[in-house]
Phi, psi and omega in degrees: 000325171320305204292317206270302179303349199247334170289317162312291195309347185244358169266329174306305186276342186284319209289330206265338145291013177274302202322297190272348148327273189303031160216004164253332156314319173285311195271015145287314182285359176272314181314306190287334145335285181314291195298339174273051168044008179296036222274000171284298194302312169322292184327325194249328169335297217273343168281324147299330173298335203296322174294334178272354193287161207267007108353312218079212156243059177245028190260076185316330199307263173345276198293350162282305205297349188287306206286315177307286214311317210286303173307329199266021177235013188060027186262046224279353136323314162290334196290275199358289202317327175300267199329336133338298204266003182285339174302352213229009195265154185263129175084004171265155166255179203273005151297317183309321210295323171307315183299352176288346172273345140325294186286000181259345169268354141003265179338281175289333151331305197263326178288004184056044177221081205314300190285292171300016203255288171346312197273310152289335162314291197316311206294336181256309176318293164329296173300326180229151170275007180262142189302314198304311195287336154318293141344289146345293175284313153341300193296300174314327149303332173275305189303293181328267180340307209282284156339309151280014181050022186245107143323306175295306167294333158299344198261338189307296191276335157293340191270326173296342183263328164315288186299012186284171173300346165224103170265025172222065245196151178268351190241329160315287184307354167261001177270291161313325162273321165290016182285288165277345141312324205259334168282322189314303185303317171265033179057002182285075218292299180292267188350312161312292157288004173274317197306017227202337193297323207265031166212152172245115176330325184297306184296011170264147177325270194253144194310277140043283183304292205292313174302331171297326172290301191310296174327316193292296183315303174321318176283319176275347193279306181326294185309303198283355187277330178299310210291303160338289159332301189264337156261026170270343182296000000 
């Protein structure tokens, strides 16, 4: 009996770090699917990691990455069912618990079903304090707003996801630039360059982001120098 409890304490604890070895090797290689546009594959990783995760299947990681995948892949019925079940998970804090609601208005964001994508934006934009996902949705409300051909509200909530507490945040910065495309389509010249004032541009992350900025300030100073030009005539 000796021998066998002293043999449990030392296989036992080897077996259960092979396990979660082998549940941090899937959802690395599912992350790297997902981000590689693999999204079958994500899919099907991460529904193995979920059966090994040492969670169970309480595995916020997983039942997102199940639901992402499952949206890029149009399967939106399905995300929902995922995306559903993160409120209800044990051991989350309450932004993640909040943030389902950001993905579920995705979900009818891409079903074009407009009033409800709102409701859930609002309803997390209300509900959380954290900046980045506060940023997000802003973005994601503006983009919605824009859409609906209500103007005012998109530069309203583009300017809250810009102007944020982390502006140089990658969904800031795309906020900023559709910001300012959408002052450029109304001629609004000088608004373009104020936006652009209180950031530098150099500190962004990808070359792409930067050059698209620079171009937009090129395009409004030209524009706004035309506009002079033409009404001193």
């Amino acid at each position: 009996m000796r021998i066998f409890l002293f043999i449990a304490l030392i296989v036992v604890p080897l077996l259960s770090a092979a396990a979660d070895s082998d549940f941090k090797e899937l959802c690395q290689a599912g992350d790297k699917a997902f981000k590689s546009g693999k999204y079958k594959d994500s899919l099907e990783i991460f529904r193995l990691a979920l059966d090994k995760s040492p969670n169970g299947w309480n595995d916020n990681h997983c039942i997102s990455m199940i639901g992402h995948s499952l949206l890029n892949l149009e399967r939106y019925e399905e995300a929902l069912v995922w995306y559903n079940q993160i409120p209800e998970l044990p051991d989350i804090n309450d932004n993640t618990r909040v943030r389902h609601y950001e993905m579920i208005g995705e979900v009818y964001f891409r079903q074009k079903k407009l009033p409800e994508a709102k409701e859930c934006f609002l309803e997390c934009l209300k509900q959380s304090s954290d900046t980045r996902t506060r940023i997000i949705v802003q973005e994601k409300l503006a983009r919605l707003y824009r859409r609906l051909g209500q103007n005012d509200a998109a530069i309203r909530y583009y300017k809250g996801a810009a102007n944020a507490a982390a502006p140089y945040y990658a969904v800031a910065i795309s906020a900023r630039r559709q910001l300012a495309e959408l002052y450029l389509s109304q001629k609004q010249y000088q608004e373009v360059l104020d936006l652009f004032k209180s950031v530098n541009c150099a500190k962004y992350a990808s070359k792409q982001e930067k050059q698209q900025a620079e171009k937009l300030i090129h395009q409004a100073t030209r524009g706004l120098a035309a506009a002079k030009k033409a009404a001193k005539k």
